[in-house]
VODOMAR-798215 format. One record per residue: residue number from 1; residue in three letters; y, x negated, z negated of N, C-alpha, C, O, CB in turn. Coordinates in Angstrom, 1 decimal, padded with zeros to 4 digits. Glycine has a CB too. Layout:
N
NUM | Ala | Y | X | Z | Y | X | Z | Y | X | Z | Y | X | Z | Y | X | Z
...
END
This chain:
110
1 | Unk | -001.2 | -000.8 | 000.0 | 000.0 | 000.0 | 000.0 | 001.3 | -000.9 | 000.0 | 002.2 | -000.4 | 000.7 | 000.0 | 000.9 | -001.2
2 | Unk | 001.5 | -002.2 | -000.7 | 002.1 | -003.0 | -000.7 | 002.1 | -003.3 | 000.1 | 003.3 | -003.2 | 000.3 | 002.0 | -003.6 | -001.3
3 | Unk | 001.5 | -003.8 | 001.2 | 002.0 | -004.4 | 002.7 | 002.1 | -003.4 | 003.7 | 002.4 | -003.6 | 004.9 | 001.0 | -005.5 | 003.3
4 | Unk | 002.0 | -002.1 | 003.0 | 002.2 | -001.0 | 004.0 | 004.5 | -000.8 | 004.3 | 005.3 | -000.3 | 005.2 | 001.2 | 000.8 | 003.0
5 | Unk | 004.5 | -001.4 | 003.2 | 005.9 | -001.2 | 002.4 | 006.6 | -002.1 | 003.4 | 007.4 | -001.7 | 004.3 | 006.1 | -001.8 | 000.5
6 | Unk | 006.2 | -003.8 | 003.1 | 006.6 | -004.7 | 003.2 | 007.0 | -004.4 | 004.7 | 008.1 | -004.2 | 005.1 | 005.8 | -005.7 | 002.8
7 | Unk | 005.7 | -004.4 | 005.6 | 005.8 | -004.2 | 007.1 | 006.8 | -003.0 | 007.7 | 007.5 | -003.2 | 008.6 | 004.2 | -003.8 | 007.7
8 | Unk | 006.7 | -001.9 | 006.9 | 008.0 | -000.6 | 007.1 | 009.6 | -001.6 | 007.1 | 010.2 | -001.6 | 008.2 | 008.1 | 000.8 | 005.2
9 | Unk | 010.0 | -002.3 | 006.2 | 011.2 | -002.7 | 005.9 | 011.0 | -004.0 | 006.7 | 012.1 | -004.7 | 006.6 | 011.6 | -002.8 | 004.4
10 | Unk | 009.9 | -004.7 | 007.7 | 010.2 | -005.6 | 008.6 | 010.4 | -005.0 | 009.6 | 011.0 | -005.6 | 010.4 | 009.6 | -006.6 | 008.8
11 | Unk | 010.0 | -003.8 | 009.9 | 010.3 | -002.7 | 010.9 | 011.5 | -002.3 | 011.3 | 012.1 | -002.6 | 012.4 | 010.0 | -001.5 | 010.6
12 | Unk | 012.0 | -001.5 | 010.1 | 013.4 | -001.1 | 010.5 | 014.6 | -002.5 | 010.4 | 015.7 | -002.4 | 010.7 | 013.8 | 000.3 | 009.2
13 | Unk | 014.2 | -003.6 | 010.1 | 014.8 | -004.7 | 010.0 | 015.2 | -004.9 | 011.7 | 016.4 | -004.9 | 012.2 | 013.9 | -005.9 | 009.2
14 | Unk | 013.9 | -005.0 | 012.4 | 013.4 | -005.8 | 013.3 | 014.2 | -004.6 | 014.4 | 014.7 | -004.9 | 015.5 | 011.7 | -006.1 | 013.3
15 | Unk | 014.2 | -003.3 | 013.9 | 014.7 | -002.2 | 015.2 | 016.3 | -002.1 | 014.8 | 017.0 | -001.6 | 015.7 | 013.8 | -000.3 | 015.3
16 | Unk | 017.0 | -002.5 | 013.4 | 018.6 | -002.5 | 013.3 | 019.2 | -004.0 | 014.3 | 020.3 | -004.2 | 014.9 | 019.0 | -002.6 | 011.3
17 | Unk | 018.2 | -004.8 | 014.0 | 018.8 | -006.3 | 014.8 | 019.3 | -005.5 | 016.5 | 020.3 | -005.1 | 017.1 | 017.0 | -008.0 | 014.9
18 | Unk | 018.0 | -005.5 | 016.8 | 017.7 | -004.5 | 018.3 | 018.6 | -004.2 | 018.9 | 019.3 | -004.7 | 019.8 | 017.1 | -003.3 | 018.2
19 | Unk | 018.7 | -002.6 | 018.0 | 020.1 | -002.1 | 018.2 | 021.3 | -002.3 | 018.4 | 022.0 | -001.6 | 019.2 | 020.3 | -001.9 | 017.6
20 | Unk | 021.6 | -003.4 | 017.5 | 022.6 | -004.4 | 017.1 | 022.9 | -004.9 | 018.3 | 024.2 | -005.0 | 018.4 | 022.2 | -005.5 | 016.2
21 | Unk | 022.3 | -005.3 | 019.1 | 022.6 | -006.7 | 019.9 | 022.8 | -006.7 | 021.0 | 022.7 | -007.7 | 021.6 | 021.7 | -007.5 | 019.9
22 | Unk | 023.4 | -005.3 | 021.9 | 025.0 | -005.5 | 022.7 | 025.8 | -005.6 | 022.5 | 026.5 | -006.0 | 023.3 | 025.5 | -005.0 | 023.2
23 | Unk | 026.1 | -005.4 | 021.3 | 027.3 | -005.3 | 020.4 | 028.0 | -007.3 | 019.7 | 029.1 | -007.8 | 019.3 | 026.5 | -004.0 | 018.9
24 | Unk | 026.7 | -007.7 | 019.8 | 026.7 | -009.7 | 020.1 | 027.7 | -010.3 | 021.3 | 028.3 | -011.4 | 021.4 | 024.8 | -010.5 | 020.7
25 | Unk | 027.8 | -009.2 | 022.3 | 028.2 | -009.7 | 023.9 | 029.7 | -009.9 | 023.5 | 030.4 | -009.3 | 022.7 | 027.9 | -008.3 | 025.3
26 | Unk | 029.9 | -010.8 | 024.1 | 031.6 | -011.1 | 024.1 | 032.5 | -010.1 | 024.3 | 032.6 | -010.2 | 025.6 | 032.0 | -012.1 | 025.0
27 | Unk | 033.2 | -009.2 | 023.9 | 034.3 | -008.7 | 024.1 | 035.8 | -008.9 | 024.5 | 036.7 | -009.4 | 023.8 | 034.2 | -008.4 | 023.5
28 | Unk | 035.8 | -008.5 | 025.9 | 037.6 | -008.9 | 026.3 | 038.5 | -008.5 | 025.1 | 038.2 | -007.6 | 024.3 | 038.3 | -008.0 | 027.7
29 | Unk | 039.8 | -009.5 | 025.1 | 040.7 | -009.0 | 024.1 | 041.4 | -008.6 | 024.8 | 041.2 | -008.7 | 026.0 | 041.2 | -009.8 | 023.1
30 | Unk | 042.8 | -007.9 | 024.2 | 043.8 | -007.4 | 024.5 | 044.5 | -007.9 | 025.0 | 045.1 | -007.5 | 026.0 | 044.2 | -007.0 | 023.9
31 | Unk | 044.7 | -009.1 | 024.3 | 045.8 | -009.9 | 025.6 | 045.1 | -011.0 | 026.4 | 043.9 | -011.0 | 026.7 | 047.4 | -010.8 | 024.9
32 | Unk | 046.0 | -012.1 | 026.6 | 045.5 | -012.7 | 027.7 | 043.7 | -013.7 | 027.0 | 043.4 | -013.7 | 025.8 | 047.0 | -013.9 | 028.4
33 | Unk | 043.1 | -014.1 | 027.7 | 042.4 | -015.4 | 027.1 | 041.8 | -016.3 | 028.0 | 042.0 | -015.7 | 029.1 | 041.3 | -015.1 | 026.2
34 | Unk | 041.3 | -017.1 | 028.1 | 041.1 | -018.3 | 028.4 | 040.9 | -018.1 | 029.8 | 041.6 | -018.7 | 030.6 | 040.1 | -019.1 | 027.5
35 | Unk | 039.7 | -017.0 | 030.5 | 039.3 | -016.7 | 031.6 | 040.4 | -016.7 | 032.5 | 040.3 | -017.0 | 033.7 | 038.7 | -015.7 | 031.5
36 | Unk | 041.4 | -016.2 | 031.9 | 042.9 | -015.9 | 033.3 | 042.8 | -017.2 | 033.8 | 042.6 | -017.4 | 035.0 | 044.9 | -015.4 | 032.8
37 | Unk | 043.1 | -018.5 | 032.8 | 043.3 | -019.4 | 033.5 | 042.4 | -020.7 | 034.3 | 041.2 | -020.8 | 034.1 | 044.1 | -019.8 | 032.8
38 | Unk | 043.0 | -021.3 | 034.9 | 041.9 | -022.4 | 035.6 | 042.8 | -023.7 | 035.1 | 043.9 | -023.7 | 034.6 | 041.6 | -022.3 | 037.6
39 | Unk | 041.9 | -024.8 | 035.4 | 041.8 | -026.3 | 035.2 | 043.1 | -026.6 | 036.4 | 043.1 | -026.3 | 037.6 | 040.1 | -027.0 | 035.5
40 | Unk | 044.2 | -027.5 | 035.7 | 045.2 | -027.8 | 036.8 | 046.7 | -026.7 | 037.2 | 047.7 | -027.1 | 037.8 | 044.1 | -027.7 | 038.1
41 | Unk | 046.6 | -025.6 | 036.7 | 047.1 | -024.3 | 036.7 | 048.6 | -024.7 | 035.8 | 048.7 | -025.6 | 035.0 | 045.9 | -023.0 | 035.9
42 | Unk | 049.4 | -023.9 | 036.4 | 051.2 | -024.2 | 036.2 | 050.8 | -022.9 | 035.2 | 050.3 | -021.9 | 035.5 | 052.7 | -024.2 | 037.8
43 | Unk | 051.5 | -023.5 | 034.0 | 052.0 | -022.3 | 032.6 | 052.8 | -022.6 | 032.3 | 053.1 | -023.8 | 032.6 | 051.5 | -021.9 | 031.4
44 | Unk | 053.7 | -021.6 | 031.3 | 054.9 | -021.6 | 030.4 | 053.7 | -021.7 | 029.2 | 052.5 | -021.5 | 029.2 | 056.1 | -020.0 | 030.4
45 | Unk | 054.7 | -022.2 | 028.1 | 054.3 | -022.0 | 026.7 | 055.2 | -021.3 | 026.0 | 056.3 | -021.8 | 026.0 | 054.1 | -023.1 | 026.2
46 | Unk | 055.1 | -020.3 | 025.2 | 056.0 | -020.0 | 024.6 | 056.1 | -020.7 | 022.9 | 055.5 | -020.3 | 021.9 | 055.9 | -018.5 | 024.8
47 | Unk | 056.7 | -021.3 | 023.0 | 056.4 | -022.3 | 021.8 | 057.3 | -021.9 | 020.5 | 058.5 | -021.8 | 020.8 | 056.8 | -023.9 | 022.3
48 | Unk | 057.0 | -021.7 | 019.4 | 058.0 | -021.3 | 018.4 | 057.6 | -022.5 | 017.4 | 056.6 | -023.1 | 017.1 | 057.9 | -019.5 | 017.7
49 | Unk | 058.8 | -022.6 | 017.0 | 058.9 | -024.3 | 016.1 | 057.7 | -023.9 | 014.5 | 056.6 | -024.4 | 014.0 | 061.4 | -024.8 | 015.4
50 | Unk | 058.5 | -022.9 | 014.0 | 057.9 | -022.3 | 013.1 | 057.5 | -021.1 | 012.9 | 058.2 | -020.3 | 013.4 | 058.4 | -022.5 | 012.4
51 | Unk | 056.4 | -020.5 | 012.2 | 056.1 | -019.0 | 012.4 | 057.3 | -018.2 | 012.1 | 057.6 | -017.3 | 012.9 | 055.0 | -018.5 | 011.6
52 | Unk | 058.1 | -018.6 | 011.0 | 059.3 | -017.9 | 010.5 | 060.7 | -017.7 | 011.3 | 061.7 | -017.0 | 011.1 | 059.6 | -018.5 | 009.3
53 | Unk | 060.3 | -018.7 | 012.3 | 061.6 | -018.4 | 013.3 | 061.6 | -017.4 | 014.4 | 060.6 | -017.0 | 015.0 | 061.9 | -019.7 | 014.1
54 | Unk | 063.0 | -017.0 | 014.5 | 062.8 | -015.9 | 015.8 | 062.9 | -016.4 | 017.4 | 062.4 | -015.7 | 018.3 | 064.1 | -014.7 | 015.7
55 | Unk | 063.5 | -017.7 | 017.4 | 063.8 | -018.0 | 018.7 | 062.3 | -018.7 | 019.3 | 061.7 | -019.5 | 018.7 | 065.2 | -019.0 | 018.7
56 | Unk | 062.0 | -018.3 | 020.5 | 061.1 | -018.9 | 021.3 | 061.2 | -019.8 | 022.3 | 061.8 | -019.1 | 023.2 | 060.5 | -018.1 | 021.6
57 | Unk | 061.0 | -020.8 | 022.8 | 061.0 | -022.2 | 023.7 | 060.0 | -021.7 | 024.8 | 058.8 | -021.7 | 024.5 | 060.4 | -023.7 | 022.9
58 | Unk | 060.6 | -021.4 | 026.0 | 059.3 | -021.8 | 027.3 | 059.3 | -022.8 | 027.4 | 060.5 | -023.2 | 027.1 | 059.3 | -021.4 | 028.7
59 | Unk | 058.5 | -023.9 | 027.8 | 057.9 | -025.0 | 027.6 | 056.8 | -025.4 | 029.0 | 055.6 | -025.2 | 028.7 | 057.3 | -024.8 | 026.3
60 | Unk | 057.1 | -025.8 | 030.4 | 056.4 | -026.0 | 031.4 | 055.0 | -026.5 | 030.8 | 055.1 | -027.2 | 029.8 | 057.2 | -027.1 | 032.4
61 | Unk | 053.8 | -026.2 | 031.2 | 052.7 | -027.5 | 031.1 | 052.0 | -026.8 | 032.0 | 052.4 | -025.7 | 032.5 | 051.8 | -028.0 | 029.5
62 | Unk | 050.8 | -027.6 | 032.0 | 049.5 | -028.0 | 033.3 | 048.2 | -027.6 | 031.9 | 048.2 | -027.9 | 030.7 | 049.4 | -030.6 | 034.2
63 | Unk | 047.4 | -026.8 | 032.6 | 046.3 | -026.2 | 031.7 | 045.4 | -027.8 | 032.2 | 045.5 | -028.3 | 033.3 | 045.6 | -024.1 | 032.3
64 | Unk | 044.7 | -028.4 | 031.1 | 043.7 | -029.4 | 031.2 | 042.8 | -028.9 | 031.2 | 042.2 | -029.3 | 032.2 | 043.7 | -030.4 | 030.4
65 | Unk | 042.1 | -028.2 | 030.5 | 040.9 | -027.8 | 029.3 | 041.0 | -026.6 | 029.1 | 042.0 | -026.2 | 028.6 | 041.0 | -028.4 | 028.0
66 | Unk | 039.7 | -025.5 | 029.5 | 039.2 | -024.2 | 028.8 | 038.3 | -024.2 | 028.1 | 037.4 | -024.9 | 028.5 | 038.9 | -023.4 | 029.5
67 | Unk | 038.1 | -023.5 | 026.8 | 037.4 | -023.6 | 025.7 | 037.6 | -021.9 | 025.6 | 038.6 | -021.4 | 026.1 | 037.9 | -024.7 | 024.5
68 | Unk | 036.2 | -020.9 | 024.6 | 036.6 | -019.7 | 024.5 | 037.4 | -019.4 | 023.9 | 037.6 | -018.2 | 024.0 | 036.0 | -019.1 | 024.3
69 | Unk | 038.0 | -019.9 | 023.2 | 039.0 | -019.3 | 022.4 | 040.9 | -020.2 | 022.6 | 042.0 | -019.7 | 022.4 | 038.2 | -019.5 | 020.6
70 | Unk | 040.6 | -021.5 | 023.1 | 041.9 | -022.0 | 023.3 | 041.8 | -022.6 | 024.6 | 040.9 | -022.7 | 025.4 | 042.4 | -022.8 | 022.2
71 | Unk | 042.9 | -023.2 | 024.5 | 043.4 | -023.8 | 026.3 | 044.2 | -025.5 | 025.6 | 044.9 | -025.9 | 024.7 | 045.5 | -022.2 | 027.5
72 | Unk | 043.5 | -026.1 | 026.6 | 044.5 | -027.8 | 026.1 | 045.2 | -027.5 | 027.2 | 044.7 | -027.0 | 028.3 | 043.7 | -029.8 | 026.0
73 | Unk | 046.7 | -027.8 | 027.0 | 047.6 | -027.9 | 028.1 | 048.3 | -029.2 | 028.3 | 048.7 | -029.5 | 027.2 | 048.5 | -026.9 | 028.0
74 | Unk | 048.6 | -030.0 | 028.9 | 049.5 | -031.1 | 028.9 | 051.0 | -030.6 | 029.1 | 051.4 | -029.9 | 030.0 | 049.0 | -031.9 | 030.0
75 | Unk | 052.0 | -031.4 | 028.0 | 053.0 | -031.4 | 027.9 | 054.2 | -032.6 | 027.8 | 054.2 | -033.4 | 027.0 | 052.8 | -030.9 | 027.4
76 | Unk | 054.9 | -032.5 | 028.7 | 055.8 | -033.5 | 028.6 | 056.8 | -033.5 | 027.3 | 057.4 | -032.5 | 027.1 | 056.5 | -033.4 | 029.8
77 | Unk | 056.9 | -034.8 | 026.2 | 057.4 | -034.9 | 025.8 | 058.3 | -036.5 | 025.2 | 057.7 | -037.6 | 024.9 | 056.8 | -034.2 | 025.4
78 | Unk | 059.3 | -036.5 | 025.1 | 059.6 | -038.0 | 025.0 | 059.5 | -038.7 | 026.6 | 059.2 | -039.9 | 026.5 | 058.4 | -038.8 | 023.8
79 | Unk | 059.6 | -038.3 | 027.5 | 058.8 | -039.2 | 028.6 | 057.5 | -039.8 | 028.7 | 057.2 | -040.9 | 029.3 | 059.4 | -040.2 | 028.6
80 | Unk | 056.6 | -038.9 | 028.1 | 054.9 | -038.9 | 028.1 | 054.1 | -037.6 | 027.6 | 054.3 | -036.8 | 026.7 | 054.3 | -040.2 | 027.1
81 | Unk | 053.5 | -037.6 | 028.4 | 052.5 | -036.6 | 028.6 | 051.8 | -036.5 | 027.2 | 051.4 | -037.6 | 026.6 | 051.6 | -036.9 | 029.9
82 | Unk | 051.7 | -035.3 | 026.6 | 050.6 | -035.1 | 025.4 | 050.1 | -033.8 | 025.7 | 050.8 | -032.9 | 026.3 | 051.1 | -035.3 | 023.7
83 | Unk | 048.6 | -033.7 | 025.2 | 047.4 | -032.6 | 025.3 | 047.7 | -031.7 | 023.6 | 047.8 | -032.1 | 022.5 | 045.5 | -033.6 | 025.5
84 | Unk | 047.8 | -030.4 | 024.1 | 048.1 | -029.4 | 023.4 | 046.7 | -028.5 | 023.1 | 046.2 | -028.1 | 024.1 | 049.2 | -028.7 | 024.1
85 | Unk | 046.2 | -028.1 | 022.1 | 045.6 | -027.1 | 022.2 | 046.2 | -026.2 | 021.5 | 046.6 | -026.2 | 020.3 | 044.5 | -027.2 | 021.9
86 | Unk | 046.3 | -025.3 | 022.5 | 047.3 | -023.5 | 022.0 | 046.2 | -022.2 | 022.2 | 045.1 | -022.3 | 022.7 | 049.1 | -023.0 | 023.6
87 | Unk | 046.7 | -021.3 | 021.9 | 046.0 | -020.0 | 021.6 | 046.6 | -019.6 | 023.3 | 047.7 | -019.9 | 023.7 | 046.7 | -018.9 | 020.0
88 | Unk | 045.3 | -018.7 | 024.1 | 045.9 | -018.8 | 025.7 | 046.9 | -017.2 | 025.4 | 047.5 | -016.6 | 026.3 | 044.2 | -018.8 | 027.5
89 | Unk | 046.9 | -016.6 | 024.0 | 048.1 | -015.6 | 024.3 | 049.4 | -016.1 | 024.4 | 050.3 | -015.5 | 025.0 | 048.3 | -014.7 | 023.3
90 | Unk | 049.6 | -017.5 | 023.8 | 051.2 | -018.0 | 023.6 | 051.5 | -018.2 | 025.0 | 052.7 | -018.3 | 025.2 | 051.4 | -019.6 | 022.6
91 | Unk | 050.7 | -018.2 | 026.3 | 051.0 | -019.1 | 027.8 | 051.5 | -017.6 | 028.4 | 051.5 | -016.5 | 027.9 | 049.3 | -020.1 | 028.7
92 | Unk | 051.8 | -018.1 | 029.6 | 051.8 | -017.4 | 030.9 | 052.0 | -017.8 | 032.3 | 052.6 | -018.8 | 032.6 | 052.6 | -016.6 | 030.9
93 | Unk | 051.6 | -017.2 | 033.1 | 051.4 | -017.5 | 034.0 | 052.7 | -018.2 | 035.1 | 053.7 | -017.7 | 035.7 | 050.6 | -016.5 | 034.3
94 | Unk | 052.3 | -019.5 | 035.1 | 053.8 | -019.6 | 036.1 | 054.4 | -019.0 | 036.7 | 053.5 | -018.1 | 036.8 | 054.1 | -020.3 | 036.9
95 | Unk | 055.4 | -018.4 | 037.6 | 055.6 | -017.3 | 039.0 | 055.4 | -017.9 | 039.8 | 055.9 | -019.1 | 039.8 | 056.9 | -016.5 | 039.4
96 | Unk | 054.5 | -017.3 | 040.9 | 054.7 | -018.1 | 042.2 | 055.8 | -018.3 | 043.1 | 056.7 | -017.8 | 042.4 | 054.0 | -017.7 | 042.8
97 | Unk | 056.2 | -018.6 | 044.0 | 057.5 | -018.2 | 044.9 | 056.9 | -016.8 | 045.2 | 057.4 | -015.8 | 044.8 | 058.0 | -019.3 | 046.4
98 | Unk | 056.0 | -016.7 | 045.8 | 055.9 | -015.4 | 046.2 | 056.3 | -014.0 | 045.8 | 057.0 | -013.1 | 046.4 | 054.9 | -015.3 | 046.3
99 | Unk | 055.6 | -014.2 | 044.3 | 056.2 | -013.4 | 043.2 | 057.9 | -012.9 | 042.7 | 058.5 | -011.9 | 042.5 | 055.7 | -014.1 | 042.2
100 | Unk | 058.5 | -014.6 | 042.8 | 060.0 | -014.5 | 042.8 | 060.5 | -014.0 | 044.2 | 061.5 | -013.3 | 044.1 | 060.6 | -016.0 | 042.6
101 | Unk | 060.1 | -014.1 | 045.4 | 060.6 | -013.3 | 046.4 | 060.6 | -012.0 | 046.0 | 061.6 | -011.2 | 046.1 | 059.8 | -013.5 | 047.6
102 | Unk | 059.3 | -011.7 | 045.5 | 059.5 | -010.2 | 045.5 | 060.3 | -009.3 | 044.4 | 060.7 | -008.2 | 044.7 | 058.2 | -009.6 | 045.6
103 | Unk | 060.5 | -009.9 | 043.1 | 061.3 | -009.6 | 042.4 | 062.7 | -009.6 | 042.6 | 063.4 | -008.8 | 042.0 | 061.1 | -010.2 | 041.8
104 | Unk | 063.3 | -010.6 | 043.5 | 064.6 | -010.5 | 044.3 | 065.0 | -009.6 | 045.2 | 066.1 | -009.0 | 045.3 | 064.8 | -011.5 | 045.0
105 | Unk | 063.8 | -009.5 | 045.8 | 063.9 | -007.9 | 046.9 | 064.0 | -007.2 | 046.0 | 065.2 | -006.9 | 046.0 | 062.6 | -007.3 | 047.8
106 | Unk | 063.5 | -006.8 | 045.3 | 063.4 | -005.3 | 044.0 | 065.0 | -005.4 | 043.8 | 065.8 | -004.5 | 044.2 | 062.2 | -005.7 | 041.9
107 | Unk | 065.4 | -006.4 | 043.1 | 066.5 | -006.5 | 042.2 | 068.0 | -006.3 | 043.8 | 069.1 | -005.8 | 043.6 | 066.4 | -008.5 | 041.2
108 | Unk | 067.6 | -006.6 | 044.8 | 068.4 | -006.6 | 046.1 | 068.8 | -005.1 | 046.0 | 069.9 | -004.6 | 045.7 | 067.6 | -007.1 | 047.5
109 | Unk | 067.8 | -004.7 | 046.5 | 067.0 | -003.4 | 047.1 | 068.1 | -002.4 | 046.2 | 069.0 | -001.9 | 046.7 | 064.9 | -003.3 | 046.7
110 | Unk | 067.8 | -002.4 | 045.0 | 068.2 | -001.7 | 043.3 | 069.5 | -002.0 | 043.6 | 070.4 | -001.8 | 042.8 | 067.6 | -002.3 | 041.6
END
């Protein structure tokens, strides 16, 4: 009766994991993450000196490195290049000209 028990509660153990385990699969977040970007890729950074400050810095860099959760970007500073790892919500995507053409039309156009 005792291993009738035991085997019940490796049961329902074995069918909650089961269950469980689409729910393991990576989920997209809400804002941006790592996938938008590629190796070599023109971003802004939006860089804030301190969490407590309000003003934000765009900041040019070159995405180096994708990892799931962060982005190394290279940044110019001082007259040399240094590797950043940032959260890929702080970035965005450079504009292309293309993009700026068409925003000028809009803004023409209006």
């Amino acid at each position: 009766m005792k291993l009738f028990r035991v085997f019940l509660v490796v049961l329902v153990l074995v069918l909650n994991l089961v269950m469980a385990f689409p729910t393991w699969a990576k989920t997209p977040s809400l804002g941006n993450n790592a996938d938008d970007f590629q190796v070599g890729q023109k971003v802004i950074w939006l860089y804030k000196a301190r969490a407590d400050f309000n003003e934000i810095h765009k900041i040019p860099a070159e995405v180096v490195k994708l990892s799931n959760k962060q982005v190394q970007i290279k940044v110019r500073k001082n007259n040399e290049f240094i590797n950043r790892w940032v959260n890929p919500n702080k970035l965005e995507k450079f504009p292309t000209l293309q993009e700026k053409v068409q925003t000028l039309a809009g803004d023409f156009i209006n």
